[in-house]
N, C-alpha and C positions, 0 to 999 in steps of 0.2 A: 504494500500500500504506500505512495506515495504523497505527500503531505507538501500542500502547494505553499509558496513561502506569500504572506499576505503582512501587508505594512500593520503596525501598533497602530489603535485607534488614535493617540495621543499624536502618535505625528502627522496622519492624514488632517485631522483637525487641524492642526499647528500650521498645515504649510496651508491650509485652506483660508483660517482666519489673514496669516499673512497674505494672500494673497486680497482677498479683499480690504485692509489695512491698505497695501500697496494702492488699489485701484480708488479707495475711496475715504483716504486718512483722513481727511478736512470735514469738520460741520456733521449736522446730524445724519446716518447714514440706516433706511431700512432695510433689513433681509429678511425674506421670507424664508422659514424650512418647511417646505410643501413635500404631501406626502398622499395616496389615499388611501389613509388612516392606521394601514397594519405594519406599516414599514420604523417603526420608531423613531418617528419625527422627531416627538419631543425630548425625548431621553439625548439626541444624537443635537436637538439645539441647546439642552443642558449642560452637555459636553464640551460642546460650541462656545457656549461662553465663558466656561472657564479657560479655555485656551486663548481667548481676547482679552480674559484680566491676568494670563501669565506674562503675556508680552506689554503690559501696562496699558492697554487700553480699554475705557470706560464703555461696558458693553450689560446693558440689561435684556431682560426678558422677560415675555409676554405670550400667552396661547389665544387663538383665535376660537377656543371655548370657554374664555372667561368673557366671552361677547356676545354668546349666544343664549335664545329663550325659547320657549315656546310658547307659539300665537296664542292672541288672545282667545281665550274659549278650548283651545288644546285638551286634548287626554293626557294624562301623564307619560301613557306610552307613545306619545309623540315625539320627533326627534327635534331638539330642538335646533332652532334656524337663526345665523346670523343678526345682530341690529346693526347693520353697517351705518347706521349714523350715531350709534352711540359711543361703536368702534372708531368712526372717526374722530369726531367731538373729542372726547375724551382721553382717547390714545396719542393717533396718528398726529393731530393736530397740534397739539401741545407742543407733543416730542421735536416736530419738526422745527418749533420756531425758535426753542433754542434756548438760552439765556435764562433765568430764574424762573420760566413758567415751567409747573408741576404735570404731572402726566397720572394717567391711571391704570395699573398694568390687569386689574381684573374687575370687571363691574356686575358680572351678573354670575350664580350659582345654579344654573340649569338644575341640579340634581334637587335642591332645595325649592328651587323654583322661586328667587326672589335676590333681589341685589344684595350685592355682600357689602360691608362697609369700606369707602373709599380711602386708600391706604395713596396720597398722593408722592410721589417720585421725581424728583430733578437731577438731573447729570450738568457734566461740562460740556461745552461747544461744541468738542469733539465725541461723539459716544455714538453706537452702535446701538440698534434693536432689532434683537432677533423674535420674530415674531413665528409660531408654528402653528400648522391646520390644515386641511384637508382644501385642495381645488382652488389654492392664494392666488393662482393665473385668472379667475373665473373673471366674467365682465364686472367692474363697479370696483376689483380691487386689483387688477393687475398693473396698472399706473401707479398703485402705491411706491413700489418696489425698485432699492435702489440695483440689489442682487436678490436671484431667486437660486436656492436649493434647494434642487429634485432629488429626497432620498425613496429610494426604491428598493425590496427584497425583491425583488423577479423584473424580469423583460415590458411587463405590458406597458398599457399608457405612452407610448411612443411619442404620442402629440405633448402632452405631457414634460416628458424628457425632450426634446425639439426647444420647448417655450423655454427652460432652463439657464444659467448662468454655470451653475455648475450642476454635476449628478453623481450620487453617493452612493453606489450598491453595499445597501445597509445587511444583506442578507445574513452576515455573521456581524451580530452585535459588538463585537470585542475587535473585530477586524475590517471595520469598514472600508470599502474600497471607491476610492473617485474614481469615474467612468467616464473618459475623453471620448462623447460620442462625437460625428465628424458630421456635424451639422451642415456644409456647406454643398 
């Protein structure tokens, strides 16, 4: 049996953060880790950030399911659905402008089914937010995004991995591997 050699999770992140550090040092910078949903998005933008606060830069995080609810009148076994305006508002918007205005990294607790209390957040000039969720490309939020991370365990989604900045085959948690697909 032959045992393929696969880079430590610790450096694929490391040369990845660098690499968007590289692309996008100055001013407030968003990244998406887009995934749909089985691939360990978030565990892999957890990861993510700590490899932007080894190399000294100011990098938070935020999931695109502390944004979502279910409609009004919903069953409880409804799934709940984005508030892209509440996401804006109180996320994106903030974050973006920069300078002593506070941001809101979770506003609503889908499982509870009611807003959590507003835990507000301010960085320096320069800072990152990684934002993770399921379909970040879809219409209404793929403008948000300064870079997008498509982490993937399998092939599918090709449209998907196409729309990407970078793509992560997460399929072994411990050894993720970045996949130069050749877009052109």
């Amino acid at each position: 049996m032959t045992t393929r050699w696969a880079p430590a999770k610790k450096d694929t992140l490391r040369e990845l953060a660098t690499e968007i550090v590289h692309n996008y040092g100055r001013g407030r910078v968003l990244v998406a880790i887009d995934s749909d949903g089985g691939a360990g998005a978030a565990g892999l933008a957890d990861d993510l950030l700590e490899a932007f606060r080894e190399q000294g830069h100011a990098a938070f995080r935020a999931s695109l399911a502390g944004f979502e609810k279910r409609p009004a009148g919903a069953s409880r076994d409804s799934a709940p659905v984005l508030d892209e305006s509440l996401f804006r508002r109180v996320l994106v918007e903030p974050f973006r402008m920069g300078g002593s205005t506070g941001w809101v990294d979770r506003a609503w607790d889908a499982d509870a089914d009611r807003a959590v209390e507003s835990a507000w957040v301010t960085g320096p000039a320069d800072a990152v937010l990684l934002v993770d969720g399921t379909d970040l490309a879809r219409p209404g939020l793929a403008g948000l995004w300064h870079y997008r991370v498509w982490v993937t365990a399998d092939d599918s989604r090709l449209d998907a991995r196409a729309r990407a900045s970078a793509v992560v085959d997460n399929s072994d948690r411990e050894h993720p591997r970045r996949r130069f697909d050749d877009a052109c």
